[in-house]
Structures are given as structure tokens and as C-alpha cells.
C-alpha positions in Angstrom: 0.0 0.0 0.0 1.3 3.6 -0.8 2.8 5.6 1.8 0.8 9.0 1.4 2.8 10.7 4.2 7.0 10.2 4.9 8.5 11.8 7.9 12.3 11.0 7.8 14.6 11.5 10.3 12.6 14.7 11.5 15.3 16.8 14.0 13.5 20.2 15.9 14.6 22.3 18.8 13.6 25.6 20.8 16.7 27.2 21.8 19.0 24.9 23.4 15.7 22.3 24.2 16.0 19.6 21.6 12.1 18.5 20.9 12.7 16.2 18.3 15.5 13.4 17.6 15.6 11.9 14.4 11.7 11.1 13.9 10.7 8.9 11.4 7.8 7.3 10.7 5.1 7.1 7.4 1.2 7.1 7.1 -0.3 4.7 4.5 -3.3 5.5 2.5 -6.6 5.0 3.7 -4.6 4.0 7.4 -5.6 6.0 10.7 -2.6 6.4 12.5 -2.2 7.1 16.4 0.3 9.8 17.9 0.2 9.2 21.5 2.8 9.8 24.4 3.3 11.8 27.2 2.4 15.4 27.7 5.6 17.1 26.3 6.7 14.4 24.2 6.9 16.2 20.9 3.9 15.4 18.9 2.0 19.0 18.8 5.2 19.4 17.3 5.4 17.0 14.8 1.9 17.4 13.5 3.2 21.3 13.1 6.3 20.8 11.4 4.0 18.9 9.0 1.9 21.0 8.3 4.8 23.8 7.6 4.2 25.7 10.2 7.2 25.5 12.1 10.7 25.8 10.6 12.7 21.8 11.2 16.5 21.4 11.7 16.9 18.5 9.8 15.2 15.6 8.1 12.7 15.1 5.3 9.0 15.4 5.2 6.8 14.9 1.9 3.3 13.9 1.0 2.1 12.2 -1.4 5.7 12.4 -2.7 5.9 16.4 -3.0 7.8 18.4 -0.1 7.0 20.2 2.6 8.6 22.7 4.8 7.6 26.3 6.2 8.7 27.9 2.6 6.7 25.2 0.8 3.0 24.7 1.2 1.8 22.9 -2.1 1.3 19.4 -0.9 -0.7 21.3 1.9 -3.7 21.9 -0.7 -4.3 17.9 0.1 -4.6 18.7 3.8 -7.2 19.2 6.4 -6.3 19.7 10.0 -7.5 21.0 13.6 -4.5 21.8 15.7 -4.8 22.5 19.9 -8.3 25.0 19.3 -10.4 25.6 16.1 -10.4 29.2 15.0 -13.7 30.8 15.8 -14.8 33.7 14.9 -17.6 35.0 17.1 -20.4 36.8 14.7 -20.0 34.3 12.1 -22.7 31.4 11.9 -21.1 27.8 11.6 -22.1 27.6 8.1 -20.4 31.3 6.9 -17.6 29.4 8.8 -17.4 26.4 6.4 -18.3 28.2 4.0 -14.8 30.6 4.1 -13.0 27.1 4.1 -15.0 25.0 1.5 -13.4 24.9 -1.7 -16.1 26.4 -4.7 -16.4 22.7 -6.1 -19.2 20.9 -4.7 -18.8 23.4 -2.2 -23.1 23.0 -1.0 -22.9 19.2 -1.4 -19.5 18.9 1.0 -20.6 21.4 3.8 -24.1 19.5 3.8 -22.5 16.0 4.2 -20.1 17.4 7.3 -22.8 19.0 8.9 -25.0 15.7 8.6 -22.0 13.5 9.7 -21.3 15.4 13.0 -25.2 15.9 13.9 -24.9 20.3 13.2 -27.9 21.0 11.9 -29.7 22.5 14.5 -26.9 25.5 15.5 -25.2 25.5 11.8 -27.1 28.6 11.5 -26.6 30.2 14.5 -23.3 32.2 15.3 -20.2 30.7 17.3 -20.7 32.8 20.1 -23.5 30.6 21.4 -21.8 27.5 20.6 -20.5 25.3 23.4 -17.2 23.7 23.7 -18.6 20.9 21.6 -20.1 22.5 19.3 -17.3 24.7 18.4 -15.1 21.2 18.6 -17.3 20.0 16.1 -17.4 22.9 14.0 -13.6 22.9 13.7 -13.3 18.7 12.8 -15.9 19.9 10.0 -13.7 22.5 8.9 -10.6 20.1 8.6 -13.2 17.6 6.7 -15.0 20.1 4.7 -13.1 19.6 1.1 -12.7 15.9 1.6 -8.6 15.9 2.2 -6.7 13.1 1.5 -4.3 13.8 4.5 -6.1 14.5 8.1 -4.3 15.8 11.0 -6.2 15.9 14.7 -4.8 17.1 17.6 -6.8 16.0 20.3 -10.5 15.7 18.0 -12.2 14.6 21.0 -11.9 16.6 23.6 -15.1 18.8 24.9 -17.5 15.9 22.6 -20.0 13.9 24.8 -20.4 10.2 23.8 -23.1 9.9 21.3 -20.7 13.0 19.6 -17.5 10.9 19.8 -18.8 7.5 18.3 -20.4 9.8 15.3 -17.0 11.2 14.7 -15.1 7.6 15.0 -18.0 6.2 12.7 -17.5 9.1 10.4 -13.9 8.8 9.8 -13.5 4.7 9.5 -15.7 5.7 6.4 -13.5 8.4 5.4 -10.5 6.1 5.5 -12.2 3.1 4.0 -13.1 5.6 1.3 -9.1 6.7 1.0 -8.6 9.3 3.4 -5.5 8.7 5.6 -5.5 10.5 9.2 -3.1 11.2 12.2 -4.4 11.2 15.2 -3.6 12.3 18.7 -5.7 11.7 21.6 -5.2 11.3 25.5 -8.4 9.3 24.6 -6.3 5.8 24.6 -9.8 3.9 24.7 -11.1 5.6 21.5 -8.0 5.4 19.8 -7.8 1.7 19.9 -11.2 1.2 18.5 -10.5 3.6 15.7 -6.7 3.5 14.5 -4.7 1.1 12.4 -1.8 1.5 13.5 -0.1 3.4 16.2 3.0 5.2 17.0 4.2 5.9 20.5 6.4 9.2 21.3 8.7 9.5 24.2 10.7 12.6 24.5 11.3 13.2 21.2 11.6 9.7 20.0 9.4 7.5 18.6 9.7 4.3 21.0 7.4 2.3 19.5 5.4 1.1 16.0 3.7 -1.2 14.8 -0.3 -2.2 14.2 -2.8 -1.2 17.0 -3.8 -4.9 16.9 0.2 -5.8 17.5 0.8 -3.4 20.0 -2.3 -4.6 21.9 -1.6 -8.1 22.0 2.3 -7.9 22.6 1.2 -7.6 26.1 -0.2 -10.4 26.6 -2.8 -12.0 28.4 -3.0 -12.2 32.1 -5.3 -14.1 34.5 -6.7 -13.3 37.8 -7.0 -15.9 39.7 -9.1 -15.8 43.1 -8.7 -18.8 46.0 -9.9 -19.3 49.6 -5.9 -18.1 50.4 -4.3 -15.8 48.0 -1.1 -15.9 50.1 -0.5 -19.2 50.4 -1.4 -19.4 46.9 1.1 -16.8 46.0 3.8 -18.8 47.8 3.3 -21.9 46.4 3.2 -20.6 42.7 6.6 -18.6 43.2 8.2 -21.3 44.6 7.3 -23.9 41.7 9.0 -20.3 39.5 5.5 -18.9 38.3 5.7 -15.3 37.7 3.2 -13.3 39.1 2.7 -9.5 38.6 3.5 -7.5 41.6 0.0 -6.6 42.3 -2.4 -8.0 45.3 -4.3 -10.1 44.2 -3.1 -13.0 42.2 -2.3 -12.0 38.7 -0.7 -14.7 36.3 1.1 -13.4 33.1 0.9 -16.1 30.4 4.4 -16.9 29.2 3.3 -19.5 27.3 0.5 -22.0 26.2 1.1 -24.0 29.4 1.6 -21.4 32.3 -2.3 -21.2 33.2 -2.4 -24.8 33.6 1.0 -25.8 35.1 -0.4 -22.8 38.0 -3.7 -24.5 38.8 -2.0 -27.7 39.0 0.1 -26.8 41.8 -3.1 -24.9 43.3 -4.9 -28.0 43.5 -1.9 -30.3 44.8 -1.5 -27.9 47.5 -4.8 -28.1 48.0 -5.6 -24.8 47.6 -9.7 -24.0 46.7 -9.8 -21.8 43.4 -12.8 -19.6 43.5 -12.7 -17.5 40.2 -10.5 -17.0 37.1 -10.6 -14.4 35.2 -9.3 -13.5 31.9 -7.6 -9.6 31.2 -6.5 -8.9 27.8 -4.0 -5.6 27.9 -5.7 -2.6 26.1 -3.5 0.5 24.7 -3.4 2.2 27.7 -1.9 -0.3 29.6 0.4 -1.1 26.5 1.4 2.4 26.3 2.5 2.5 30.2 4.3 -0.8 29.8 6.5 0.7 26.7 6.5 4.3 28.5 7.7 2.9 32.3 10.5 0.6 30.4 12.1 3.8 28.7 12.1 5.6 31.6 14.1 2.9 33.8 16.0 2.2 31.0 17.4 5.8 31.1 
């Protein structure tokens, strides 16, 4: 599948802060990608360099094959984007808003399928300066949307939209990207992100740490079991000695190494005649993922 976005070996720093070390990564056509790390990790700044915004100190950034950097903007035409807050101007209605953004072709036809998408038609008439956080969320995804980009870059999409709000906007773009359309996306949402991406790319300061499929990612942590008996302690004891390995947590969580580890555990329960009273099965989710790659960087500094 075509790469429709490259970032190669992207460098970026504020004075004597470096930001950004040697980034590198690519977005695939039709493919929602995840940006998530840590407050301060760099990817504001990423999404910013890409959109030639900010100057770079080294490396390589293109899409659809044509370059991009604060001097050239062309590739930029295939673009929509909402960085940190949507621009809102107060005595404008959200339709004279989309309407400043909306390309002339099929200009009525595209603002009326964004505004049906995210749910505006009751307020697209009425100015911003009633408009809640949500609404004015919404009105700035629908500006990023409104000429049907093939590139999409979301900083933080979600933020001020109640539920029934964010499941229309993940619906809306998985049929956007099944259509073509390729996103970025960043999101202290980790739950929303792993229903919606494809792959995902973990940032830790200024590096990327981690990439590879949401559904890899996900299940490279494993599966873990809790298991509940009539004496957790003795049970703890017993399963150490036989060299189970147990997560440091209290109550009895088994990590499955491999095929036979749940097994081999409740075997030496029962000879020690130990009562099991509940098993239960925890897959890791992104979050928990994310900590796990983010905790091992940090002690590996």
C-alpha cells in the first residue's frame, strides 16, 4: 500500500531544548494512525512541522511524494487539519464558517454531508458565540473535513464531545478512510483510539519508541489471569516457589508466558490443595500497552 505521508529523520529544537531526535515514521493510505505519548513528548510538534508551520532542523518530510517545509506549502492543498483549538470567529454562523473554508467545487454538497455526519444542523445557522465547547469542537473537525482531504491531522478531535458526539466522529472517519482518506491522530483518549486506529505510534521525548499495528501493540502484552482462591497468600507462595511469575499486584495475577503457564499454575493450586474460586481473563488494552513501553524507557534511562 502507498505511503501517502513520509516523515524521515525529522530533527526540531527551541533554543538549546532539543524536541525532536531523528523522527521517522510514514502514514499509508486509507490507514488512521495514532500519535500518543506523554504530555511534552513532541507530537504537537510533529503534527506542526508537518503542516509547515514551524521551521525543522533536519530531516525530510513529503506527501504524497511532494515536499513540505515552512517555505513550501503545495502538498498542503491535500490537507485538512485542527491543531490544539479551532479558529472561531464570534459573529460568524457555523455555516459562513465552512463556508470561508469550503473549496467552490461541490462546495453545497460537501458542507451538507459534514454538517450531517457530526449531527450540526440544529446550531449550523446560528453564530459561534452561542456554541459550546462541543459545538465549536465540532465545527472545527468539520472545517478540517470540509473539502474531503486526503491527508487529516487531529490534535486532540475529541476533547469537549459527549459520547453519542464521539462514536459519530469515529464512525464518520473509519468511512473516510475506507473511502481513501489517511488520518493522524492524537488523543489522550487511549480507549477511542484503539477502536479507531490502524496503527499506532508511541512518542517519548522526542523519540518514537514504539510502531507497529494497533492490533500488534495490543496483543504484545499479553494476556493475564486473575486468579481468586480461599488463600491468595499461600497461593502466591506456592506458585513462586514452583518459578511462576506473578505481577507485583495484590491479588493473584498470572502473566501467560506461554501455552502452558495457566495450567501448570492451577495444577500446583490443586496439589497444595488450595480452593480456586474465580479465574478471570484480562487482555492488555492500549493504555496499559502504552505505560508498559513508556515505564521501560524511563528505567531504561
Amino acid at each position: 500500500m502507498a505511503n501517502l505521508l513520509s516523515v524521515q529523520q525529522l530533527d526540531k529544537s527551541f533554543g538549546n531544548h532539543r524536541v525532536l531526535h531523528g523522527v521517522s515514521f510514514e502514514v499509508a493510505t486509507g490507514h488512521i494512525v495514532a500519535l500518543v505519548g506523554p504530555n511534552g513528548a513532541g507530537k504537537s510538534t510533529i503534527m506542526k512541522a508537518i503542516l509547515g508551520l514551524i521551521p525543522t532542523d533536519g530531516g525530510r518530510l513529503t506527501i504524497n511524494s511532494q515536499p513540505v517545509s515552512i517555505t513550501s506549502h503545495q502538498a498542503l492543498k491535500q490537507v485538512g487539519a485542527l491543531i490544539e483549538y479551532p479558529g472561531i470567529y464570534p459573529f460568524l454562523t457555523g455555516k459562513q464558517h465552512l463556508k470561508l473554508f469550503a473549496n467552490k467545487t461541490q462546495r453545497t454538497e460537501n458542507i451538507d454531508a459534514i454538517v450531517a455526519a457530526l449531527g450540526m444542523g440544529r446550531y449550523i445557522d446560528h453564530k459561534a458565540k452561542s456554541y459550546s465547547l462541543g459545538m465549536k469542537q465540532k465545527l472545527g473537525i468539520a472545517q478540517a473535513l470540509v473539502n474531503r482531504p486526503k491527508l487529516v491531522i487531529l490534535d486532540e478531535p475529541m476533547n469537549g464531545l459527549d459520547p453519542q458526539a464521539v462514536k459519530d466522529l469515529r464512525d464518520y472517519i473509519r468511512q473516510l478512510a475506507d473511502q481513501g482518506t489517511s488520518f493522524l491522530i492524537s488523543s489522550h483518549i487511549l480507549s477511542e483510539l484503539e477502536k479507531l486506529a490502524d496503527d499506532v505510534l508511541i512518542l517519548n521525548h522526542g523519540k518514537i519508541v514504539q510502531q507497529s499495528s494497533m492490533n500488534d501493540l495490543v496483543t504484545s502484552g499479553g494476556t493475564s489471569y486473575l486468579i481468586s482462591t480461599t488463600d491468595d497468600v499461600a497461593a502466591k507462595d506456592h506458585l513462586r516457589r514452583a518459578g511462576i511469575q506473578l505481577a507485583p499486584t495484590e491479588k493473584i495475577t498470572l502473566r501467560q508466558q506461554e501455552g502452558q503457564t495457566l495450567n501448570q499454575a492451577l495444577n500446583i493450586l490443586v496439589s497444595a490443595k488450595i480452593e480456586i474460586t474465580d479465574i478471570v481473563k484480562v487482555q492488555h488494552d492500549l493504555e496499559e500497552s502504552f505505560l508498559d513501553m513508556v515505564n521501560t524507557k524511563k528505567e531504561d534511562n
